[in-house]
N, C-alpha and C positions, 0 to 999 in steps of 0.2 A: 401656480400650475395645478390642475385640479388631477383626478386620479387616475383618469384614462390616458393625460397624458403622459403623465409618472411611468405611467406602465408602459408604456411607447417606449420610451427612453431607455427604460429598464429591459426592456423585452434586447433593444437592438444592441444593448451594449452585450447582454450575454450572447447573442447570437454573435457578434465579431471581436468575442475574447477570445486569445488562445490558450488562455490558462483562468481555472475555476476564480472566480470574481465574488473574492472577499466583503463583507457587510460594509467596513469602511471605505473602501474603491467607491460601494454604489453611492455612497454618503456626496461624495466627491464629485461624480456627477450633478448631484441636486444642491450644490455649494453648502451643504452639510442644512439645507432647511427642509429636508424631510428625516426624520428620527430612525432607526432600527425599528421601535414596533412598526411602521406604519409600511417601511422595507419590508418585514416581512408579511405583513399583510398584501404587501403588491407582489410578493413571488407566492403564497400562497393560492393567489387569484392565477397568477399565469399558470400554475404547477396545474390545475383545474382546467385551464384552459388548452394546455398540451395533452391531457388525457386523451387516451385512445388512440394518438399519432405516432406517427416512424421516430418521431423524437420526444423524448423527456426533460424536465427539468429535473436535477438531483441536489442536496445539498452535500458536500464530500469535506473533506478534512480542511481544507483551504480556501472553503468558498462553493459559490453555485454554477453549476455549471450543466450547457444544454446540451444531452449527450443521446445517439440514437440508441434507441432500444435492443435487445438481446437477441430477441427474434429477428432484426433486421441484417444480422450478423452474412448471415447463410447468401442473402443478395447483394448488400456492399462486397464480400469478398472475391465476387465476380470483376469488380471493378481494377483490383490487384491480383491478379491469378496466381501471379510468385510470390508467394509468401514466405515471409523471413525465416531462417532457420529458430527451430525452438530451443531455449537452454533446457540443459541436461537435464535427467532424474535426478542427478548429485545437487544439483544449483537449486530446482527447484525445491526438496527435500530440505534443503539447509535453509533454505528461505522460508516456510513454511512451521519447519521449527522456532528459527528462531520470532517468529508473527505470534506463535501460540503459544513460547516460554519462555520471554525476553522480559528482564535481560538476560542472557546467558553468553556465557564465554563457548570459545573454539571445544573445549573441551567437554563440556555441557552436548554441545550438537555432535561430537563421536562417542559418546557414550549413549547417547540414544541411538544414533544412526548404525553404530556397530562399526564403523568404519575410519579411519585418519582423514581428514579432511585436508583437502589442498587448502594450500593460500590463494590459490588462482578463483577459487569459487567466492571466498570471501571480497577480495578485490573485484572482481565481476559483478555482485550486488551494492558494493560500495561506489562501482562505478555508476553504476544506473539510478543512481540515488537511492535506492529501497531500503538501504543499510548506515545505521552509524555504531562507532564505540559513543556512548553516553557516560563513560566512567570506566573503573577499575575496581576486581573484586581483589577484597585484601584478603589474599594467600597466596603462596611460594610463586613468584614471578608474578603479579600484581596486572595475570590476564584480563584482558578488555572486556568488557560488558555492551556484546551486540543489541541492536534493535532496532526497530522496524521505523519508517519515516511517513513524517505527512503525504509527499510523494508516492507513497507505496500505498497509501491508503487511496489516496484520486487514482493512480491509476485500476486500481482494484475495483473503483468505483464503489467507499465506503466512505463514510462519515467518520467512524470509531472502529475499536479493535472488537467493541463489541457487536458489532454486524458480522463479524468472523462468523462462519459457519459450526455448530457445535462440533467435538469429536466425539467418536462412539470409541467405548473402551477407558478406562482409565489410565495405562499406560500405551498407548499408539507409539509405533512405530516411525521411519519417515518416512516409509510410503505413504501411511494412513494420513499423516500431518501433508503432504501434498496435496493428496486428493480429496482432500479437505477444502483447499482454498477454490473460490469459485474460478472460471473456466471465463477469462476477460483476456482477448486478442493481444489488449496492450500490453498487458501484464509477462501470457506465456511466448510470447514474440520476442526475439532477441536482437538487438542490430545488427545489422547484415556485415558489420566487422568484427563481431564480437565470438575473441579466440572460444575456441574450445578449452573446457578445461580439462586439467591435467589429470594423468590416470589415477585412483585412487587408491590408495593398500588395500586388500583386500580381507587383513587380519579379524574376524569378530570379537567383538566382546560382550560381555554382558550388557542385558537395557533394563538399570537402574528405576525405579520409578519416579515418574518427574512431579513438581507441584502444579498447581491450578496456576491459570495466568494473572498475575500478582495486580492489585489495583495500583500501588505504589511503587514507586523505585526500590528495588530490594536494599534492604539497611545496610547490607556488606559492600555495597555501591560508591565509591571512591570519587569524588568530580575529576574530570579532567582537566592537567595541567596545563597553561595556555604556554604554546609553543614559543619559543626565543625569536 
């Protein structure tokens, strides 16, 4: 098969994926006799070849995937007039936290946020895939160590955590940490069943300063026990 055709193949499979299409997927298509460099030499050629149009090629946590442009946002939205209810300032706040200081426990995200966090907010990201426990920090009650998921990063439309948008400030708040993260349909869209969450104490506290976002799993990081 020579490279024009490659890229046919390549081209149509992204176009009728519905989920970003990982390097070995595309292998799979070509019975594994075209390599990765030469993969990505054929999405490199398309990524060129989609320039300028209502749609992009991107490469995202899980694979590549052909997604319309930012600016096109404002006229597909015509197409759905009702648009799904958005989750909260709390949901988002805690979600944004935890993207730019994870891992952190429940505790970790009220001590910045100033406020008790529901369980409903956590469950609510852990529903939507965005969220998992990766461990346990070892101290008194052997709280969970949240953080952010491949999912969270495609739908964000990110590769790594390092496309995250900088923050200004050394200690941000969560508001700051929200409005932080880019401004993607799928992301701030909530499913059109998904509760409200619960009200939140309104007690302050002090906002501790927090560390930079760690390259590594922090060392006080526990694995997780596999369930009975």
């Amino acid at each position: 098969m020579n490279s024009q055709d490659a890229k046919r193949v390549l081209e149509t499979a992204l176009i009728c994926a519905s989920q970003p299409l990982p390097l070995r997927d595309m292998r799979v298509l070509f019975a594994d006799e075209i390599g990765p460099d030469t993969l990505r030499s054929l999405l490199d050629e398309l990524t060129r070849e989609w320039d300028g149009r209502g749609v992009e090629l991107v490469a995202l946590a899980t694979g590549w995937r052909l997604q319309s442009r930012p600016e096109m946002r404002a006229y597909l939205d015509r197409l759905n007039p009702e648009k799904p209810p958005k989750y909260s300032r709390a949901v988002m706040e805690t979600l944004a936290i935890i993207a730019y200081r994870q891992p952190v426990t429940r505790g970790d995200i009220e001590d910045i946020r100033g406020v008790t966090v529901a369980s409903q907010i956590i469950r609510q990201l852990e529903d939507r895939g965005w969220v998992e426990a990766i461990g346990y920090r070892e101290s008194p009650g052997r709280p969970a160590l949240l953080a952010t998921t491949k999912r969270f990063l495609d739908d964000l439309g990110l590769a790594s955590l390092e496309q995250l948008p900088l923050l200004a400030g050394a200690t941000p708040d969560g508001e700051q940490f929200a409005h932080a993260l880019p401004e993607q349909a799928s992301l701030l869209d909530a499913p059109a069943d998904a509760a409200p969450a619960s009200t939140e104490a309104t007690t302050r506290a002090a906002t501790p300063s927090t560390p930079d976002l760690p390259d590594e799993p922090a060392a006080d990081a526990a694995p997780m026990e596999p369930q009975a």
